[in-house]
Structures are given as C-alpha cells and as structure tokens.
N, CA, C and O atoms as CSV, one atom per row, in Angstrom:
chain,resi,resn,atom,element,x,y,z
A,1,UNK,N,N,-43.611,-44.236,-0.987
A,1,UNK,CA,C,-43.486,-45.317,-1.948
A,1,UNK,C,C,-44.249,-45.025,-3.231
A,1,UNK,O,O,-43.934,-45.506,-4.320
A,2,UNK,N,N,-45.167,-44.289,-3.049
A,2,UNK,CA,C,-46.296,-44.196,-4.089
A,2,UNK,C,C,-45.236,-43.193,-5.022
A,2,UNK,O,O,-45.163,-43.636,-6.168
A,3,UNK,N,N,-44.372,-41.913,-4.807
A,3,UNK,CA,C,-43.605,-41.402,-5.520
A,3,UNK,C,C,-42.503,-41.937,-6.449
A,3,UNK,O,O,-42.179,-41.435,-7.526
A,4,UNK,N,N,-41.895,-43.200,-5.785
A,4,UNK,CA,C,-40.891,-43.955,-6.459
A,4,UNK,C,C,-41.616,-44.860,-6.978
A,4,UNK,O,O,-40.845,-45.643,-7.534
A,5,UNK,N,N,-43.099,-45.323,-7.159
A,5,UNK,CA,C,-43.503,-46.561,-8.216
A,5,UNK,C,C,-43.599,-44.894,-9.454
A,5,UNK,O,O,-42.798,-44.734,-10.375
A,6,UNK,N,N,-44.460,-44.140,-9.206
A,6,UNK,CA,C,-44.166,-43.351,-10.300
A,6,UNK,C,C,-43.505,-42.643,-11.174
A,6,UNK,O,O,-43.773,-42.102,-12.246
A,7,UNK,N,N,-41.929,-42.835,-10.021
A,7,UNK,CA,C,-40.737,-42.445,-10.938
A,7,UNK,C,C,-40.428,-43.681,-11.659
A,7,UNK,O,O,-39.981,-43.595,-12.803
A,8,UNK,N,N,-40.650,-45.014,-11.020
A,8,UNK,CA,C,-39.994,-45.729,-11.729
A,8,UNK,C,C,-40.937,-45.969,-13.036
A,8,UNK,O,O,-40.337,-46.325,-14.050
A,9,UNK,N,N,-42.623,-45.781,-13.134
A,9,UNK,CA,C,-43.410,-45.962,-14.678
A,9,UNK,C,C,-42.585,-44.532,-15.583
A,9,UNK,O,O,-42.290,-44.638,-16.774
A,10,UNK,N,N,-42.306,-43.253,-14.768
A,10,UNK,CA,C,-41.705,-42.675,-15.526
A,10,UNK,C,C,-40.652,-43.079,-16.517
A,10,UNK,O,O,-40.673,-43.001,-17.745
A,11,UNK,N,N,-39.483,-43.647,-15.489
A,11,UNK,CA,C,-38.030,-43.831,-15.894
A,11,UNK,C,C,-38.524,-45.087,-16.789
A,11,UNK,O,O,-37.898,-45.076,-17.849
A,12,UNK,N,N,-39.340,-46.050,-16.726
A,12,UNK,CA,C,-39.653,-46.740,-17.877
A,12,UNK,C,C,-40.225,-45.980,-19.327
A,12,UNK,O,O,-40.007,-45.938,-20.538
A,13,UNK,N,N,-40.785,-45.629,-18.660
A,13,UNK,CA,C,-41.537,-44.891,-20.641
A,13,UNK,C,C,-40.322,-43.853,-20.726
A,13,UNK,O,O,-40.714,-43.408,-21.805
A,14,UNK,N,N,-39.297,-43.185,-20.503
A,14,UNK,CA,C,-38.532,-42.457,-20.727
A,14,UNK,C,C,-37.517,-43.099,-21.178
A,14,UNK,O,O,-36.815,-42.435,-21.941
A,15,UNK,N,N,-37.106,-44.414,-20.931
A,15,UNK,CA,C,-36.100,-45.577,-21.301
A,15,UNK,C,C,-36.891,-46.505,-22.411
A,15,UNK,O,O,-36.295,-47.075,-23.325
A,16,UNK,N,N,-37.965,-46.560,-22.256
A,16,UNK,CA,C,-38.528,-47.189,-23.768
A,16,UNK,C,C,-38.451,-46.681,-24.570
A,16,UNK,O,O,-38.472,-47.297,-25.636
A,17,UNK,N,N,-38.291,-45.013,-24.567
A,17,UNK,CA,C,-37.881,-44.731,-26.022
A,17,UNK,C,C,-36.543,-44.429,-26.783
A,17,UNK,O,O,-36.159,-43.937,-27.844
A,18,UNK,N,N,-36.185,-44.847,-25.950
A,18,UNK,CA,C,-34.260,-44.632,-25.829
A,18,UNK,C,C,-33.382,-46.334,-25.540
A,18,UNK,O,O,-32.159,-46.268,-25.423
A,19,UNK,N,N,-33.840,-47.312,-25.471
A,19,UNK,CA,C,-33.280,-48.100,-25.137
A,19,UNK,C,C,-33.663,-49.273,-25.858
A,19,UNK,O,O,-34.759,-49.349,-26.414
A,20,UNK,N,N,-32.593,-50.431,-25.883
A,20,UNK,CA,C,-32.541,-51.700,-26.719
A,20,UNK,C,C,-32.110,-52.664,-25.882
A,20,UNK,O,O,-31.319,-52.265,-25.028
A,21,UNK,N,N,-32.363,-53.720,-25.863
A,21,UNK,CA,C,-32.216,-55.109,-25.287
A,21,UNK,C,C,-30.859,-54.830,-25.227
A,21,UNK,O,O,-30.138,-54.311,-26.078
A,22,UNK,N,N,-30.502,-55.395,-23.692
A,22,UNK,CA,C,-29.461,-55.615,-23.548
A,22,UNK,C,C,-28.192,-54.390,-23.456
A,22,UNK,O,O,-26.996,-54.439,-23.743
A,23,UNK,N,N,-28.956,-53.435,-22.986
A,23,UNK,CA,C,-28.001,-52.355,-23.000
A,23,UNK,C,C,-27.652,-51.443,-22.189
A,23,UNK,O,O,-27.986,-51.639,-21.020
A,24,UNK,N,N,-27.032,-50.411,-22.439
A,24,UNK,CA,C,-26.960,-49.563,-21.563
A,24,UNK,C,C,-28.244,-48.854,-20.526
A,24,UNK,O,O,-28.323,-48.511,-19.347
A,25,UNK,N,N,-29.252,-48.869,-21.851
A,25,UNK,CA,C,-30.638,-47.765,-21.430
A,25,UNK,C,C,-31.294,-49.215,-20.582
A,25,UNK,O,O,-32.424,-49.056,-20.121
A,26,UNK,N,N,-30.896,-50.049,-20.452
A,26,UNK,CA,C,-31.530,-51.760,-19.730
A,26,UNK,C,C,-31.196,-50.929,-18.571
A,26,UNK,O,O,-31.926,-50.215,-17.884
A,27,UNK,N,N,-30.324,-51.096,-18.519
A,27,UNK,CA,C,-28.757,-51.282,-17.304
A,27,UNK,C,C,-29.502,-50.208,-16.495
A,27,UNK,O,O,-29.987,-50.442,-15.388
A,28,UNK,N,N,-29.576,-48.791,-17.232
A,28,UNK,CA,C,-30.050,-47.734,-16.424
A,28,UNK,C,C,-31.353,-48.038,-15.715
A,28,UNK,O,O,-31.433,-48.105,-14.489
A,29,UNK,N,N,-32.466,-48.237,-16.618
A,29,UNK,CA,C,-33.587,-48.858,-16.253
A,29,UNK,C,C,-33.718,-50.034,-15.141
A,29,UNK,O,O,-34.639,-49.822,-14.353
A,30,UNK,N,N,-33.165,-50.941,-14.969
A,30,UNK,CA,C,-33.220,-51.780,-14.448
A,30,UNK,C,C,-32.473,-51.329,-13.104
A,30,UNK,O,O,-32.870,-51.691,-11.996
A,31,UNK,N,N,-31.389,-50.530,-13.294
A,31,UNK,CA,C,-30.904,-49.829,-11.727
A,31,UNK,C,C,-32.183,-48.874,-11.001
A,31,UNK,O,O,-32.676,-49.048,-9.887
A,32,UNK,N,N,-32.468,-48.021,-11.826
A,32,UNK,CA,C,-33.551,-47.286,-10.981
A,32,UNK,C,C,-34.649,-48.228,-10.594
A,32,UNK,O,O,-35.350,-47.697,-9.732
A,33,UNK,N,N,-35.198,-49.850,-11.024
A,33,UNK,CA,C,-36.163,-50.530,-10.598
A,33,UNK,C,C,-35.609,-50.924,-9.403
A,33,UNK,O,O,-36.405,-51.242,-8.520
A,34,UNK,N,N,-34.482,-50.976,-9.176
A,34,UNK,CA,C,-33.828,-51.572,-7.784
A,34,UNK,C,C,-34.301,-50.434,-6.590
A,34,UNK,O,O,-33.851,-50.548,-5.450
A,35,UNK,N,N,-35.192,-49.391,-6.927
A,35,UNK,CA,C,-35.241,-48.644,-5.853
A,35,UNK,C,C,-36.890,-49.039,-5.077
A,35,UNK,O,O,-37.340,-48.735,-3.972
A,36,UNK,N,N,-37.527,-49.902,-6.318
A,36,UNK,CA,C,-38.511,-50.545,-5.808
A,36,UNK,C,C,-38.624,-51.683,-4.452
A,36,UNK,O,O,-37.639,-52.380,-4.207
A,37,UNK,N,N,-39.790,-51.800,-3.669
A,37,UNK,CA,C,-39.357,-52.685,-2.820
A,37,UNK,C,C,-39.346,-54.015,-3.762
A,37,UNK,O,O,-39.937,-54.106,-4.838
A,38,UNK,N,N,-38.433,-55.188,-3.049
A,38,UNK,CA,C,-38.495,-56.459,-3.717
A,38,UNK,C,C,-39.568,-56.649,-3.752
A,38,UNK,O,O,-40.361,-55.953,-3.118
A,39,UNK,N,N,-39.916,-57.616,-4.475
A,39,UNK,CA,C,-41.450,-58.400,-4.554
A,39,UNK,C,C,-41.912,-58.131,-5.894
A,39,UNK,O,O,-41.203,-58.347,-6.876
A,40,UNK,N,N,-43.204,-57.615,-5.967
A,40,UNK,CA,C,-44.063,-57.610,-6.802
A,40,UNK,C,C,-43.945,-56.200,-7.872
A,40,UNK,O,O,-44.091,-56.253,-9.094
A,41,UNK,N,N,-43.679,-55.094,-7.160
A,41,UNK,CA,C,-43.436,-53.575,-7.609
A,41,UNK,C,C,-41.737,-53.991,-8.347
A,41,UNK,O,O,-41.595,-53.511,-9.472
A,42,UNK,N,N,-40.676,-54.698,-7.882
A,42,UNK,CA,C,-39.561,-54.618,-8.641
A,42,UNK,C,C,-39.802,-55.046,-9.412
A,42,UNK,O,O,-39.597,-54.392,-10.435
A,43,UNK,N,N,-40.403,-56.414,-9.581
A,43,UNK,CA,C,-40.835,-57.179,-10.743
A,43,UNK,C,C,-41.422,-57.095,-11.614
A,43,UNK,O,O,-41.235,-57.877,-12.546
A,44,UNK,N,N,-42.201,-56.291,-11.666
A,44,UNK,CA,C,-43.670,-55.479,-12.500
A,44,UNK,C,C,-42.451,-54.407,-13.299
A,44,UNK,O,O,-42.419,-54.327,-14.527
A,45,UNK,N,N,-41.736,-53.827,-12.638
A,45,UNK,CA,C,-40.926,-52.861,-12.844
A,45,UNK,C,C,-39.918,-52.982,-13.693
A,45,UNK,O,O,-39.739,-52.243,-14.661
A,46,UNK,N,N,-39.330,-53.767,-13.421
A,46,UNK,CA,C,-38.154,-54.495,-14.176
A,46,UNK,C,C,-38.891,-55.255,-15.887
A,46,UNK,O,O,-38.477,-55.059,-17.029
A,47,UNK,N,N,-39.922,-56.008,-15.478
A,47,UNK,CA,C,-40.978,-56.276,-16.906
A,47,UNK,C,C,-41.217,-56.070,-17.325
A,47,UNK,O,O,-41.685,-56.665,-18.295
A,48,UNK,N,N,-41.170,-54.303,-16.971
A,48,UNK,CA,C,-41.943,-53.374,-18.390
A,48,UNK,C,C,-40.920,-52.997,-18.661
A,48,UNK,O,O,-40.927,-52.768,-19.871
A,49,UNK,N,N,-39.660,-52.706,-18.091
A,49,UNK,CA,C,-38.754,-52.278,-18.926
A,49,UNK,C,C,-38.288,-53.097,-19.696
A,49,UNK,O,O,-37.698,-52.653,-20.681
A,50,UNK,N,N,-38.406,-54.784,-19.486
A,50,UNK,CA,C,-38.021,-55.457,-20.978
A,50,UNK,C,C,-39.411,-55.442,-22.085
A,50,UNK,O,O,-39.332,-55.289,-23.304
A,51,UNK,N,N,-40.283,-55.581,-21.532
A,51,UNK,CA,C,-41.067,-55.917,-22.233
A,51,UNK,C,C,-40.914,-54.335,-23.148
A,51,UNK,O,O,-40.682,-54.502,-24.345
A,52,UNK,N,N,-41.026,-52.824,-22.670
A,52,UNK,CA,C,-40.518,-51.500,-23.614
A,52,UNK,C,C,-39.274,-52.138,-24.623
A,52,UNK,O,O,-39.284,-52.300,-25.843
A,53,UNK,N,N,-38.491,-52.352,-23.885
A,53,UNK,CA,C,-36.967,-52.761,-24.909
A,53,UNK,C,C,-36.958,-53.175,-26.202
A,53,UNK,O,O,-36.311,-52.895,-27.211
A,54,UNK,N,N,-38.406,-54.383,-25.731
A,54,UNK,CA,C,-38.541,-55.277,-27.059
A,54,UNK,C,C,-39.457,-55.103,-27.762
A,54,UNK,O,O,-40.077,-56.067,-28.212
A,55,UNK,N,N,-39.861,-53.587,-28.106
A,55,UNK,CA,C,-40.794,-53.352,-28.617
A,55,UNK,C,C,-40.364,-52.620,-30.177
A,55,UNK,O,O,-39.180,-52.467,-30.478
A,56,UNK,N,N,-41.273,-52.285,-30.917
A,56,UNK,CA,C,-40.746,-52.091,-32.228
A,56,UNK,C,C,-40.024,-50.827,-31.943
A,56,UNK,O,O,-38.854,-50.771,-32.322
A,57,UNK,N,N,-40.599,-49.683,-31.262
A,57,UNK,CA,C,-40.388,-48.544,-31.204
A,57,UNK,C,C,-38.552,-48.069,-30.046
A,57,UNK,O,O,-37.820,-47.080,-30.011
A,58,UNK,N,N,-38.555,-49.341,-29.369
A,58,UNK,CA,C,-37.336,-48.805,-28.583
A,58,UNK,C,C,-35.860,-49.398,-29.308
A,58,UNK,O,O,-35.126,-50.127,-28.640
A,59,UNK,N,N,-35.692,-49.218,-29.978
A,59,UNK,CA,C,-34.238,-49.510,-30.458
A,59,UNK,C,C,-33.898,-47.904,-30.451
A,59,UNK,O,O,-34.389,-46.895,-30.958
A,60,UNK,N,N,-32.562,-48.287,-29.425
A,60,UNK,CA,C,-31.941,-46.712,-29.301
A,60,UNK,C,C,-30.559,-46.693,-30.550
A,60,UNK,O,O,-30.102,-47.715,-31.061
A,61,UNK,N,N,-30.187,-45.589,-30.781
A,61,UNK,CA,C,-29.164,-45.109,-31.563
A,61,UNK,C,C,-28.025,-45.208,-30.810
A,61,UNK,O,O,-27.961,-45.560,-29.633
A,62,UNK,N,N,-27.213,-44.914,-31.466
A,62,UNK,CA,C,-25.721,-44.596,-30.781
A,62,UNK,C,C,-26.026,-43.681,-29.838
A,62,UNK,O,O,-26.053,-43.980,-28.645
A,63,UNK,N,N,-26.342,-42.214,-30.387
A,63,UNK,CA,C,-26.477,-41.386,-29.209
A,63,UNK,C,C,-27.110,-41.605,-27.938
A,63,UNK,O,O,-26.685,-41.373,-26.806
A,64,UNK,N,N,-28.279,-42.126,-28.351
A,64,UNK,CA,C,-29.403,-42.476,-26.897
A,64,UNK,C,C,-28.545,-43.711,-26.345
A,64,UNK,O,O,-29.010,-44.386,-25.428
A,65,UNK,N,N,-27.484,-43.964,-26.815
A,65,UNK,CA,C,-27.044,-45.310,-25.872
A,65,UNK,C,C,-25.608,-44.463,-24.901
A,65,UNK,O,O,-25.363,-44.526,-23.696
A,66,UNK,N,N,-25.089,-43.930,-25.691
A,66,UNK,CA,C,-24.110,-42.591,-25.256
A,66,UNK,C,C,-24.819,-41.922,-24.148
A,66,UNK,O,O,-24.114,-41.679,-23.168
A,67,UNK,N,N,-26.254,-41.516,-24.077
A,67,UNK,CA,C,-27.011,-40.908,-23.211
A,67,UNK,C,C,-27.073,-42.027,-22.173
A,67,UNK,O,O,-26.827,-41.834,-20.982
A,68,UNK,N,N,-27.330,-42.909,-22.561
A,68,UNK,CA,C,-27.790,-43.821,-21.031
A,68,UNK,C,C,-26.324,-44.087,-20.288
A,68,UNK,O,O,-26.137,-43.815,-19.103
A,69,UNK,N,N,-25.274,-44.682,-21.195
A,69,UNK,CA,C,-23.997,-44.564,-20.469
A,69,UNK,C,C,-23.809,-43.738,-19.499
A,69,UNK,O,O,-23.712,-44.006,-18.302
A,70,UNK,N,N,-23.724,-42.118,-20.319
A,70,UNK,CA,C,-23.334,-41.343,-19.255
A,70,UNK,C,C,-24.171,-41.267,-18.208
A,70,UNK,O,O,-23.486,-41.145,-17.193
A,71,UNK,N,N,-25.407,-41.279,-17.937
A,71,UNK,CA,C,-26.312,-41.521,-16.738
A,71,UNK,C,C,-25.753,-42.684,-15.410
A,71,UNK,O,O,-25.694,-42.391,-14.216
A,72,UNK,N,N,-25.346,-44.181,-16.094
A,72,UNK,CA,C,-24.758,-44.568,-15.534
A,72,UNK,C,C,-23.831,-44.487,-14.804
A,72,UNK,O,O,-23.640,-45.322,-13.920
A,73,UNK,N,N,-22.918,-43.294,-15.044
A,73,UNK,CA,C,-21.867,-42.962,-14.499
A,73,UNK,C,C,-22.503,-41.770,-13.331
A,73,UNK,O,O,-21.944,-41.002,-12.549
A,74,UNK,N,N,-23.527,-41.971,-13.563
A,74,UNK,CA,C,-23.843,-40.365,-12.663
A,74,UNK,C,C,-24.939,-40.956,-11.721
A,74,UNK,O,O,-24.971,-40.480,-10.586
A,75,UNK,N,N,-25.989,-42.087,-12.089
A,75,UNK,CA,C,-26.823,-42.370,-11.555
A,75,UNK,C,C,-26.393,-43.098,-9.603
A,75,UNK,O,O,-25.305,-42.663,-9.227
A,76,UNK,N,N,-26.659,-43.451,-9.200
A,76,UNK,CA,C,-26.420,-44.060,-7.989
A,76,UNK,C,C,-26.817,-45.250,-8.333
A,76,UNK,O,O,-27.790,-45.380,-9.077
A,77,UNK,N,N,-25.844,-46.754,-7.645
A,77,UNK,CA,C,-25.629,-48.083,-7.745
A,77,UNK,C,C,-26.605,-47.899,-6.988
A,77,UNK,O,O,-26.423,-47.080,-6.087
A,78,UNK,N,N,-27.825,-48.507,-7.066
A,78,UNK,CA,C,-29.132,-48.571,-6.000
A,78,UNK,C,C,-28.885,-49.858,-5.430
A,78,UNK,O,O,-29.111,-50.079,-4.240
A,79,UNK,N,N,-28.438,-50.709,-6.204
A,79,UNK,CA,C,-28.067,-52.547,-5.605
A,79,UNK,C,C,-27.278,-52.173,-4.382
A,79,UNK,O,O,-27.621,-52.220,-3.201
A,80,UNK,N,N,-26.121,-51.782,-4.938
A,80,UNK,CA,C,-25.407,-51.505,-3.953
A,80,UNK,C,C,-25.426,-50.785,-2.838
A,80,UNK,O,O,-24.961,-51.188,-1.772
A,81,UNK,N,N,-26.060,-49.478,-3.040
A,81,UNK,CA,C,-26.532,-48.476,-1.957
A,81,UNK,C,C,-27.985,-48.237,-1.867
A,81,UNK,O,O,-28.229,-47.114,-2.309
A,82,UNK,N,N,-29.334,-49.020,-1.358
A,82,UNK,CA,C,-30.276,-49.011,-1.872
A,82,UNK,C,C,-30.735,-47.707,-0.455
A,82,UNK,O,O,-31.892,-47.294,-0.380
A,83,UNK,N,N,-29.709,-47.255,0.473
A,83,UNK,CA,C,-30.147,-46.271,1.728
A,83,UNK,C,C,-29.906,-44.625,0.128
A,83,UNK,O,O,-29.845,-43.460,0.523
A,84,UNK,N,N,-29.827,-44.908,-1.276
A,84,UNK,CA,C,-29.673,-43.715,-1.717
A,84,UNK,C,C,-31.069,-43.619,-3.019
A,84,UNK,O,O,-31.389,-42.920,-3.980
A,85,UNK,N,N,-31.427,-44.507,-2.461
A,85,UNK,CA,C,-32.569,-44.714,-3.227
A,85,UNK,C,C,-33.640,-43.163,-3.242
A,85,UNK,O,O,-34.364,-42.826,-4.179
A,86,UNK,N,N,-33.437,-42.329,-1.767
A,86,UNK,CA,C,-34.683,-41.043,-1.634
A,86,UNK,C,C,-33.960,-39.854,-2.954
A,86,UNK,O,O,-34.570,-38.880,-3.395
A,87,UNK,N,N,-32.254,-40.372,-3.455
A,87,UNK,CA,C,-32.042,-39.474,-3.970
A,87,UNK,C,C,-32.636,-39.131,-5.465
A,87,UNK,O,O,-32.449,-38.087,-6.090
A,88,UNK,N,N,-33.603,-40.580,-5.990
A,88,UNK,CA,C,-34.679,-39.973,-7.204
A,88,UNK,C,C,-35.817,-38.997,-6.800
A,88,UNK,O,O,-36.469,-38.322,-7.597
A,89,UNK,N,N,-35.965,-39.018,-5.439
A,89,UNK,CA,C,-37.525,-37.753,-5.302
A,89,UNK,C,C,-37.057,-36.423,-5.382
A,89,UNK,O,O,-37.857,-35.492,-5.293
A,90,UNK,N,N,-35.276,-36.144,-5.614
A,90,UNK,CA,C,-34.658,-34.818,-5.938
A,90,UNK,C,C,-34.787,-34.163,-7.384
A,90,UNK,O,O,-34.755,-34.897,-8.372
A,91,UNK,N,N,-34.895,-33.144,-7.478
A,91,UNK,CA,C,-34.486,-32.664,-8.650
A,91,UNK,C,C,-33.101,-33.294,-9.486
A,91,UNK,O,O,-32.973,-33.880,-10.561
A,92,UNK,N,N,-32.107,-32.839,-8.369
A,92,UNK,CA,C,-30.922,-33.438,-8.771
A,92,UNK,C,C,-30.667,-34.715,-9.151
A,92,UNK,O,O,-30.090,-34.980,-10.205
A,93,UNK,N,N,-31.061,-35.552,-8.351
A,93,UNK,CA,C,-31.412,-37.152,-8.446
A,93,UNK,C,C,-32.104,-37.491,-9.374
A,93,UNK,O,O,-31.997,-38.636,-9.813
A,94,UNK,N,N,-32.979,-36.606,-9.909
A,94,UNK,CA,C,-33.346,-36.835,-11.845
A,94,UNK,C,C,-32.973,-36.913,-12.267
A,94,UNK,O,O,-32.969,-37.906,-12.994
A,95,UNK,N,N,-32.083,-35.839,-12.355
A,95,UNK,CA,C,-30.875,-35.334,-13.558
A,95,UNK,C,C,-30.192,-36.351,-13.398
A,95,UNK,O,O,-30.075,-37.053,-14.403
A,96,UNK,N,N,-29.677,-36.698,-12.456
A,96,UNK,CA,C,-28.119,-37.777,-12.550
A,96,UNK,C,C,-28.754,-39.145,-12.810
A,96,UNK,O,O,-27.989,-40.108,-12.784
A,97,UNK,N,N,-30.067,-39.363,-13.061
A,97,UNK,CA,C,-30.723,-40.683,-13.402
A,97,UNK,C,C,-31.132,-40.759,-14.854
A,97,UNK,O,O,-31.487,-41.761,-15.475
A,98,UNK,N,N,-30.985,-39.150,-15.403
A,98,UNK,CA,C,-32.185,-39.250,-16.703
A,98,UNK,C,C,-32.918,-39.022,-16.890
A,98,UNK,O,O,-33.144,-38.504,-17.984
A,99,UNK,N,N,-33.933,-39.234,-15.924
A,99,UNK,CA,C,-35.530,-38.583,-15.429
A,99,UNK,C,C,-36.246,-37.450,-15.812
A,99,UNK,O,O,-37.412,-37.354,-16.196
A,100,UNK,N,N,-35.034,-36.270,-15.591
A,100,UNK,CA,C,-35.386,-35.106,-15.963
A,100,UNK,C,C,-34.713,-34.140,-16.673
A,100,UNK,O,O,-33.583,-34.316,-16.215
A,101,UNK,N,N,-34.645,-33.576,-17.173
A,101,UNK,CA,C,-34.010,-32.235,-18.316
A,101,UNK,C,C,-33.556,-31.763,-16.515
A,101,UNK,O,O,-34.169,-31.883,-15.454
A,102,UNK,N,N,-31.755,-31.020,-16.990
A,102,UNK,CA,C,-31.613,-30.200,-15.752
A,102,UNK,C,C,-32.457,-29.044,-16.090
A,102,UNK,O,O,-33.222,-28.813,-17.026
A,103,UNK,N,N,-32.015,-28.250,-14.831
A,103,UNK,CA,C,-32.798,-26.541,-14.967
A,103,UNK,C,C,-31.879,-25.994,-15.639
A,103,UNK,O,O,-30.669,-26.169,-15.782
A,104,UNK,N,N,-32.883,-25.091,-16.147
A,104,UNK,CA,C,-32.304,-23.918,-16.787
A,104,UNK,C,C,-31.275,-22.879,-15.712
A,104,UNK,O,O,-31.366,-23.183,-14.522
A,105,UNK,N,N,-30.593,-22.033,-15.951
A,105,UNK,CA,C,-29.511,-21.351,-15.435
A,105,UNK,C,C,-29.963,-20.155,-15.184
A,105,UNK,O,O,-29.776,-19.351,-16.097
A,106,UNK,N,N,-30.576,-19.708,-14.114
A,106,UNK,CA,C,-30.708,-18.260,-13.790
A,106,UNK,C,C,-30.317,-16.858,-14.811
A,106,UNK,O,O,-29.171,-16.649,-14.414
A,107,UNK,N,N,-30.527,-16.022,-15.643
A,107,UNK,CA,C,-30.049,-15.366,-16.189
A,107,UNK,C,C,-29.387,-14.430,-15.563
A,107,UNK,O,O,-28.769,-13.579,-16.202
C-alpha cells in the first residue's frame, strides 16, 4: 500500500502540471486515485488533485490535454476493475498511466 499512496502523490504532482479543472488530466488523475483504499487515502488523494488543478500553475494546453486523453485510453478503468489496480507498481503500468517516460529501445 505504501507503494501505491506514492504513486498516487506522484501521479498527482505529474498531473498538476499538466492538467485543468475539469478535464481530461482530472479524469486521469482521479482514475489512478481509485487505486487508493476508500476512506481517507482516496480522499486526501483525489483533493490534491483538485486542489493542483486549481492552482495558478496547472492549466494544461491543448497538447498536455491530448496527452492525458491518450493515457485514458491506455490507462486501466480502476472503478471498474479495481483487481488491476497492482498494474501501476509495473513499469508498463506507468507508461499506460503517464507516470513514467517509456524505456528507451535497446540499441
């Protein structure tokens, strides 16, 4: 658990600087808080990502909203499937969340 509260302060400060009320980079953000247990950790979780949103510094662009879209499409419905929740402690499960730059390509 202690790994997924720290992905999720990650995936917040990584979505605060990319994201605007009400949006896509929300949407993303607020799916990866669903991997928190209910209670107190979703809630805390979910708060900083509005409270980032509405800050001077997070108004995202077109592109960074283009970026969170496509994540969406790649990320896992955690509401819906919350048994896929171990797939953020992956490398891969970064990538398809946002989290992380993929790897580089073997030369």
């Amino acid at each position: 658990m202690t790994t997924r509260l720290a992905l999720a302060a990650v995936a917040a400060a990584v979505l605060a600087t990319v994201a605007g009320c009400g949006s896509a980079c929300q949407d993303l953000g607020e799916r990866i808080c669903g991997c928190q247990p209910a209670g107190t950790l979703r809630d805390n979780c979910n708060s900083s990502i509005r409270n980032e949103l509405g800050s001077s510094y997070g108004q995202a662009s077109k592109a960074d909203q283009a970026f969170c879209q496509a994540k969406l499409a790649t990320c896992p419905d955690f509401a819906a499937h919350p048994d896929e929740c171990p797939v953020l402690n992956t490398a891969a499960g970064m990538q398809e969340c946002g989290l992380a730059y993929p790897t580089a390509a073997a030369p």
